[in-house]
C-alpha positions as CSV (number, residue, x, y, z in Angstrom):
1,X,18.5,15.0,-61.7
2,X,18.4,18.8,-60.9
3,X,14.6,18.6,-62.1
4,X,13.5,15.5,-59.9
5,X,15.1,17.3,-56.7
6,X,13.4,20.3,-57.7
7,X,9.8,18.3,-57.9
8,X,10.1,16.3,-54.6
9,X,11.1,19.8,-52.9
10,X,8.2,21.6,-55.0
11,X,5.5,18.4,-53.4
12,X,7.4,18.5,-50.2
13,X,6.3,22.4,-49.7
14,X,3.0,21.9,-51.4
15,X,2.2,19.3,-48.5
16,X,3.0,21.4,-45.7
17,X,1.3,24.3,-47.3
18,X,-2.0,22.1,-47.3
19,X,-2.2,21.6,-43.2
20,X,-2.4,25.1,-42.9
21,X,-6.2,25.6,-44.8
22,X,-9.2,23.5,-44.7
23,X,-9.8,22.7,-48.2
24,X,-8.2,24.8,-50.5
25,X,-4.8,22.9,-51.4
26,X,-2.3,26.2,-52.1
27,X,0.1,26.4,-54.9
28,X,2.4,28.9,-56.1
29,X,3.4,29.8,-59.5
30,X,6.8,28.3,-59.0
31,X,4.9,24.9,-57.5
32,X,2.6,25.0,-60.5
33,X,5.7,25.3,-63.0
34,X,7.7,22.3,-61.0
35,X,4.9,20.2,-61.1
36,X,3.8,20.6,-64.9
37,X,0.3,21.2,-63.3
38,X,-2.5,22.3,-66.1
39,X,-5.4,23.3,-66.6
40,X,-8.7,23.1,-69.3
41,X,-11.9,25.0,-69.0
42,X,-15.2,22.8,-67.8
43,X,-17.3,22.9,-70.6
44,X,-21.0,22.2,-70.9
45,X,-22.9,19.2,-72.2
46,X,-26.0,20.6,-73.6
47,X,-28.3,18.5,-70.8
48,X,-28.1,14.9,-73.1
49,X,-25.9,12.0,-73.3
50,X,-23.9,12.2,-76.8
51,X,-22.2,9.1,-75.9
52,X,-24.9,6.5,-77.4
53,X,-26.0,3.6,-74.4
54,X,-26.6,0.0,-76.0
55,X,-30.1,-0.8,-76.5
56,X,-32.6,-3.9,-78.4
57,X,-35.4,-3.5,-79.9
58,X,-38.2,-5.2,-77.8
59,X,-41.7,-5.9,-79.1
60,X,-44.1,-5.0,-76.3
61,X,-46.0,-8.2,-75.4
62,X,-49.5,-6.6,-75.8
63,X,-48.3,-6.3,-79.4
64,X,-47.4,-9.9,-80.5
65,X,-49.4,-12.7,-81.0
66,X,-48.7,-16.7,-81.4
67,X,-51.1,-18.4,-83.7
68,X,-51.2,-21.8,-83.1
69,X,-53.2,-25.3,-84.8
70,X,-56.8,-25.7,-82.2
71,X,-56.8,-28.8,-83.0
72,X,-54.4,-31.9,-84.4
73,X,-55.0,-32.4,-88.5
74,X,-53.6,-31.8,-91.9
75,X,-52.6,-28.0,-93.5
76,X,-53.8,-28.1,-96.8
77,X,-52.9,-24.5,-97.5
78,X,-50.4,-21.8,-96.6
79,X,-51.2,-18.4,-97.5
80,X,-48.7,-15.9,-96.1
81,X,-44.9,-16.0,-95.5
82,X,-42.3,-14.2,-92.9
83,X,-42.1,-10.4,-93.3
84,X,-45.9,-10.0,-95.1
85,X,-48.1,-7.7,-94.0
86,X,-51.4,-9.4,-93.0
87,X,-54.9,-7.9,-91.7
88,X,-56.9,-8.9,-88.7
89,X,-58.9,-12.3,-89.6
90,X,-57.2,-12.4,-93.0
91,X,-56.4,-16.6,-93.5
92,X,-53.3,-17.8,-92.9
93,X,-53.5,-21.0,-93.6
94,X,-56.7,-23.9,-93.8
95,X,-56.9,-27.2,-91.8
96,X,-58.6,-30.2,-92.0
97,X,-59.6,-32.3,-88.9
98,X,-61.3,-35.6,-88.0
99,X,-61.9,-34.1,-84.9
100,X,-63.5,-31.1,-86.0
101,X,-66.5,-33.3,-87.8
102,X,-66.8,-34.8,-84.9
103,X,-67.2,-31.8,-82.3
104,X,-69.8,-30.9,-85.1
105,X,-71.6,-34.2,-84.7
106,X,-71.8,-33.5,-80.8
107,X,-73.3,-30.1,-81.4
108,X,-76.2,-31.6,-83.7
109,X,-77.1,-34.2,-81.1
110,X,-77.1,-32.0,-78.4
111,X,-79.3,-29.8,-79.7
112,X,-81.5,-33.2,-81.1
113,X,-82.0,-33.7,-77.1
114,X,-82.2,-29.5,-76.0
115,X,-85.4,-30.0,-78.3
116,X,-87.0,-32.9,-77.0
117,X,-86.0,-31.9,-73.3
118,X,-87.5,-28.8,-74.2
119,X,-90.7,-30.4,-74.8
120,X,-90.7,-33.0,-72.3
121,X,-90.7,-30.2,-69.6
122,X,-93.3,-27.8,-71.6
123,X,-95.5,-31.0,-71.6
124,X,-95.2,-32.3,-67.6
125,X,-95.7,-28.3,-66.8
126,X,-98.8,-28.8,-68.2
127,X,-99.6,-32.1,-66.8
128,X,-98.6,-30.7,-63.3
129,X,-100.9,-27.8,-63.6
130,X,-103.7,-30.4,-64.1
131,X,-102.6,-32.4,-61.3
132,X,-102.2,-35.2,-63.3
133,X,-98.2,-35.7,-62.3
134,X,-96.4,-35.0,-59.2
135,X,-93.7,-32.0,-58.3
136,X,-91.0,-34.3,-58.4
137,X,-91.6,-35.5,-62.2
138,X,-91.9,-31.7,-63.3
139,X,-88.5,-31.2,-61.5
140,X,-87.0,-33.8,-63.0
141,X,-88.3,-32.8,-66.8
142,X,-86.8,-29.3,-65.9
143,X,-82.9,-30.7,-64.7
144,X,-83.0,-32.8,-67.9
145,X,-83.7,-29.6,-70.0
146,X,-80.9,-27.3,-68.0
147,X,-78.4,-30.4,-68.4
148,X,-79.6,-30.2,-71.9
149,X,-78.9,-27.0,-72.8
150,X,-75.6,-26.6,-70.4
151,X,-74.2,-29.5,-73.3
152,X,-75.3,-27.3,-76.4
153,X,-73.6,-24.3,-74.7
154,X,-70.7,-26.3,-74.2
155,X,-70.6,-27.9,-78.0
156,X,-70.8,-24.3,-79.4
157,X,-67.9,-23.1,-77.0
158,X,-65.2,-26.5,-78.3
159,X,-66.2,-24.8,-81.9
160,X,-65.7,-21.9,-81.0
161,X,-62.2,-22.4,-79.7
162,X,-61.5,-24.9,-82.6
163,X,-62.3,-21.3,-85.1
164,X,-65.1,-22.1,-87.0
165,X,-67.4,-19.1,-87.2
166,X,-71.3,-18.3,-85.9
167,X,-72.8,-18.8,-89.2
168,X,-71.0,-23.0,-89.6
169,X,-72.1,-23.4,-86.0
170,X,-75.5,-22.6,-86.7
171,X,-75.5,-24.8,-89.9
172,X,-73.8,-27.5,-87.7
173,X,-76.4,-27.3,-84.8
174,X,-79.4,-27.5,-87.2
175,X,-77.5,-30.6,-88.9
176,X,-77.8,-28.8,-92.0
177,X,-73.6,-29.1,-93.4
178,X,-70.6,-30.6,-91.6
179,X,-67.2,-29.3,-92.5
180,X,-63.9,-30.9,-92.2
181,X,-62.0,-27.3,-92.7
182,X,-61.6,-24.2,-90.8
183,X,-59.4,-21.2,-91.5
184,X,-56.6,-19.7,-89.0
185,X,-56.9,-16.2,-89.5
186,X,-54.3,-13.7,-88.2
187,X,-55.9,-12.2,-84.6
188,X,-54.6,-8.6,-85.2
189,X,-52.8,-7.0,-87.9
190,X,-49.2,-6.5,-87.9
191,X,-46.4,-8.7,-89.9
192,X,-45.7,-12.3,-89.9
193,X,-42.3,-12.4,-88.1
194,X,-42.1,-16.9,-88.1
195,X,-44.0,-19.3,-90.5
196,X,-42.6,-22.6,-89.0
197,X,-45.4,-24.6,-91.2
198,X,-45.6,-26.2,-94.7
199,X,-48.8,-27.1,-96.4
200,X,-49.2,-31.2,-96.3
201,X,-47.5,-31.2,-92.6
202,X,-49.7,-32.7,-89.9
203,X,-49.9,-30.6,-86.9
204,X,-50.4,-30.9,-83.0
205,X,-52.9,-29.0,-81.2
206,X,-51.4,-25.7,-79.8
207,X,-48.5,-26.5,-82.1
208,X,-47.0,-22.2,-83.2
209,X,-48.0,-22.0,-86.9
210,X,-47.1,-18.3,-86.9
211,X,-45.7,-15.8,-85.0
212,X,-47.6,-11.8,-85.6
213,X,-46.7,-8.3,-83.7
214,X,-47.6,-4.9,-84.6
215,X,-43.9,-3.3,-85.2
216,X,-45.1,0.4,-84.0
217,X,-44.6,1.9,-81.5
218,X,-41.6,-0.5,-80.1
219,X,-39.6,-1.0,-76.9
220,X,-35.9,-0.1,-76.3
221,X,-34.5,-2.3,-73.8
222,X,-31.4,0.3,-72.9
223,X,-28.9,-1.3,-70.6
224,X,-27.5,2.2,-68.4
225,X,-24.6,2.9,-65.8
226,X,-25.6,2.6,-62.7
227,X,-24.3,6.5,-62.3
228,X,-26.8,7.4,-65.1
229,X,-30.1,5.1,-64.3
230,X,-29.9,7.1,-61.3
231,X,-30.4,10.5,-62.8
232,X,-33.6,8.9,-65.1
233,X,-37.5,9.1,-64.9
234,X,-40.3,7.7,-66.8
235,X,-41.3,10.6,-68.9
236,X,-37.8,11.4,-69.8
237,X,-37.2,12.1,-74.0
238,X,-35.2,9.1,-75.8
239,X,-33.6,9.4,-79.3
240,X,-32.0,7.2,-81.7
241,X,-28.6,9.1,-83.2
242,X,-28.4,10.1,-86.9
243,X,-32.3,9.3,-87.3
244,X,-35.7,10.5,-87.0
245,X,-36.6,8.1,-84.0
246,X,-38.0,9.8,-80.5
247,X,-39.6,8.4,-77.9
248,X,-40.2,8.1,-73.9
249,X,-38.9,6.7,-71.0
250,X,-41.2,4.2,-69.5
251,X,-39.4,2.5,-66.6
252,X,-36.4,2.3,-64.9
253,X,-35.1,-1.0,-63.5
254,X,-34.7,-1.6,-59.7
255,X,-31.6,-4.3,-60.2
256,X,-27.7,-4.1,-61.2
257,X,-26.6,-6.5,-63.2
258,X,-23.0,-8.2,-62.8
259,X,-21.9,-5.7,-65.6
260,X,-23.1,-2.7,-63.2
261,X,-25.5,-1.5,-65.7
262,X,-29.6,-0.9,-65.3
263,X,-32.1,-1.9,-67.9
264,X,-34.1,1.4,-68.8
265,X,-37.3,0.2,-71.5
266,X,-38.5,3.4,-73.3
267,X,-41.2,3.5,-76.0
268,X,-40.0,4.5,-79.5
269,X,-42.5,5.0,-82.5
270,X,-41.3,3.7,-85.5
271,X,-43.8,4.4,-88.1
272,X,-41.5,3.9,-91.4
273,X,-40.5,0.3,-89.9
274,X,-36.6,1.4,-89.8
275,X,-36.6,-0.6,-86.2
276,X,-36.6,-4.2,-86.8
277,X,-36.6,-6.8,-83.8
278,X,-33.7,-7.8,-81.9
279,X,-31.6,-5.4,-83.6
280,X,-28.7,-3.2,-81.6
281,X,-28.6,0.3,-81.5
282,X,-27.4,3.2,-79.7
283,X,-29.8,5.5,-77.8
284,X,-29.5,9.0,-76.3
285,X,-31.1,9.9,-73.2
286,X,-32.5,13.5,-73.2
287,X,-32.3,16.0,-70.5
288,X,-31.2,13.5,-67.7
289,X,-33.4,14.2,-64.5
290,X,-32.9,18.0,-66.0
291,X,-29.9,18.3,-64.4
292,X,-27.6,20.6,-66.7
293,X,-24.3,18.4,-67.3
294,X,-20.9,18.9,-68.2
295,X,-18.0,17.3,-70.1
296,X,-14.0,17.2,-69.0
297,X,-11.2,15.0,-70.0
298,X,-10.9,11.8,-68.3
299,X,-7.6,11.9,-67.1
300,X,-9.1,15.3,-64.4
301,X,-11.1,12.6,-62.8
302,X,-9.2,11.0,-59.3
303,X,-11.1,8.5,-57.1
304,X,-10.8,8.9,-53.4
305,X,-13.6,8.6,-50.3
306,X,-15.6,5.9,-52.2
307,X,-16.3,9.0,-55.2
308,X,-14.9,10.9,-58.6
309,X,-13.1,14.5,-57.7
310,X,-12.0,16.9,-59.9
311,X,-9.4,19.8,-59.1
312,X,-10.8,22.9,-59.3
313,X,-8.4,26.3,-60.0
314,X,-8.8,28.7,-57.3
315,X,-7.0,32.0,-56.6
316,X,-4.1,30.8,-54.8
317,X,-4.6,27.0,-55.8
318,X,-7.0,24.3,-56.4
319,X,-10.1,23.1,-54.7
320,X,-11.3,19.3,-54.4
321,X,-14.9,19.3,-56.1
322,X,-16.6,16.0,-55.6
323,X,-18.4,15.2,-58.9
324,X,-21.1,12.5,-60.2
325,X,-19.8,10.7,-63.7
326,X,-22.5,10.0,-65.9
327,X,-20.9,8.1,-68.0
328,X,-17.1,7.8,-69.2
329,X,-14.7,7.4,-72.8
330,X,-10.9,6.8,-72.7
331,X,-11.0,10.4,-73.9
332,X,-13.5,12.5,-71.7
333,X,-16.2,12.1,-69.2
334,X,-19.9,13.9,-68.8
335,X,-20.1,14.6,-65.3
336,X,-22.4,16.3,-62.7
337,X,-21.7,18.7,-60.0
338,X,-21.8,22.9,-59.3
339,X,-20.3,24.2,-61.7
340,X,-21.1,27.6,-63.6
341,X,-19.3,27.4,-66.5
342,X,-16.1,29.5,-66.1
343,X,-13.8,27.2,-63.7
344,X,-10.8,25.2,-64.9
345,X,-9.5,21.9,-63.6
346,X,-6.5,20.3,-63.3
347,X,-5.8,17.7,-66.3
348,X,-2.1,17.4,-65.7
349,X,-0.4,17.3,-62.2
350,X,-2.9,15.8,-60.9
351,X,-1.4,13.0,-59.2
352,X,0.5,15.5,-57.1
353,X,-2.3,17.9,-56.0
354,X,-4.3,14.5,-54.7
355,X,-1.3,13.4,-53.0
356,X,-1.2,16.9,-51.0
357,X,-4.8,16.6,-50.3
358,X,-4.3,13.1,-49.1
359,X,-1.6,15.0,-46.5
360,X,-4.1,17.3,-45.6
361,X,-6.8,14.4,-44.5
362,X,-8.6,14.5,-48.3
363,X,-8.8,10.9,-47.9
């Protein structure tokens, strides 16, 4: 009983002590005692985050690929499988289509009539230089033979697209072999991540037959405090904790999401393919905004004026330091603000010193 007297007389002092200065809230040894106020030394933070942020691996689009069926048919054969390593226009897989004969039909007639458009014209040039024909038949010979080729061009495109190679074109155009296969080949290298085919399945046209990306370098997709996405810039160093990984900080997201966090993507190399898609891990951000940083227990922190404070020993008694948390445990806090090194702060007691700043207009 004697000791709760002796507290509420101890605050009731300390308050009217604190209208008398501006910001320093004064305290007295036998204050300090009553209150069970103490102290621990700031201590620094060595410019990084140790407390990992959760991050994905990303795939950066430019690096993935969907290969698809050009055309509807029949896979006859299957040649790699999810997680192999293929090459750029290494076969995949072979299909035969109806439809593929066909365009190769179309291409052979067409160029049947480029060829006897093509000499229709070189014959009424002639005829018109002898003034044996009108201009307007000459004209005429010469639209037939631009229509003409405009239809071979457009055969060889439809191939083109369907994956059959120069060299069957030209065989097809000359009417010299038809084929009722062509080869998907993988469009970069990299590793098969899906195979979602079977050989003797009959596909759809633009139906995904497999799914390639180049797993290095890869994309972290770090979700950050609010507090801490401030501090970062693209450039910034990005580490993965108890391994080898580094990489960079390549943007910073402009929108909070309902969890109060900011997406940060940074650029990781991964050159021994320990990063595998979709997979969680911790990342450290290096040298935030190179502001130097610094770490206190969690229970110094007070909120007050819309901001984190810590209380700050002073000769004579403790100052209000407004401070920026970069991020927060149950245990501690890395934090922001002027510090030097040497000050202490309040971890205990501090209840009562806000409540006397409070009487002083602290809040």
């Amino acid at each position: 009983m004697k000791r709760l007297l002796f507290t509420l007389l101890a605050l009731s002092a300390l308050s009217a002590q604190t209208r008398a200065t501006d910001k320093l809230i004064p305290i007295t040894a036998e204050q300090r005692a009553a209150l069970r106020i103490s102290t621990v030394a700031v201590s620094a933070h060595a410019g990084a985050m140790t407390v990992g942020l959760p991050a994905v691996v990303a795939i950066p689009p430019a690096q993935a690929r969907a290969v698809s069926a050009p055309v509807a048919g029949l896979i006859t054969d299957v040649r790699v499988a999810a997680g192999q390593h293929v090459r750029a226009g290494q076969v995949l897989a072979s299909l035969r289509a109806e439809e593929l004969v066909a365009a190769q039909r179309d291409l052979a007639q067409a160029a049947v009539q480029l060829r006897l458009a093509a000499e229709t014209a070189e014959r009424d040039e002639a005829l018109f230089k002898e003034g044996i024909i009108p201009a307007a038949r000459l004209q005429a010979a010469q639209a037939n033979l631009a229509q003409a080729r405009a239809q071979v061009e457009e055969r060889r495109a439809w191939l083109r697209l369907m994956g059959l190679n120069a060299a069957a074109i030209r065989a097809a155009e000359r009417g010299e072999r038809l084929t009722d296969s062509l080869a998907i080949v993988a469009p970069i290298d990299g590793h098969v991540l899906e195979q979602t085919v079977m050989a003797g399945a009959r596909v759809e046209p633009a139906l995904a037959l497999f799914k390639i990306a180049r797993l290095d370098p890869l994309w972290l997709e770090i979700q950050a405090p609010a507090e801490v996405a401030a501090l970062v810039k693209p450039g910034q160093g990005v580490s993965v904790p108890g391994t080898a990984i580094i990489g960079q900080v390549l943007s910073v997201g402009r929108q909070v999401s309902a969890a109060q966090t900011v997406p940060i993507r940074a650029r990781v190399a991964n050159p021994d393919g320990r990063l595998r898609l979709n997979q969680n891990v911790s990342a450290r951000l290096e040298g935030l905004a190179g502001l130097k940083q610094w770490r206190v227990p969690a229970r110094a922190l007070v909120r007050a004026q819309g901001q984190d404070w810590v209380f700050v020993e002073r000769p004579g008694g403790f100052e209000p330091q407004a401070v920026r948390v970069l991020s927060q445990s149950a245990q501690s806090a890395a934090i922001d603000g002027p510090f030097s090194g040497q000050e202490r702060v309040a971890v205990e007691g501090v209840a009562a010193l806000k409540a006397a700043w409070q009487g002083m207009g602290g809040e």
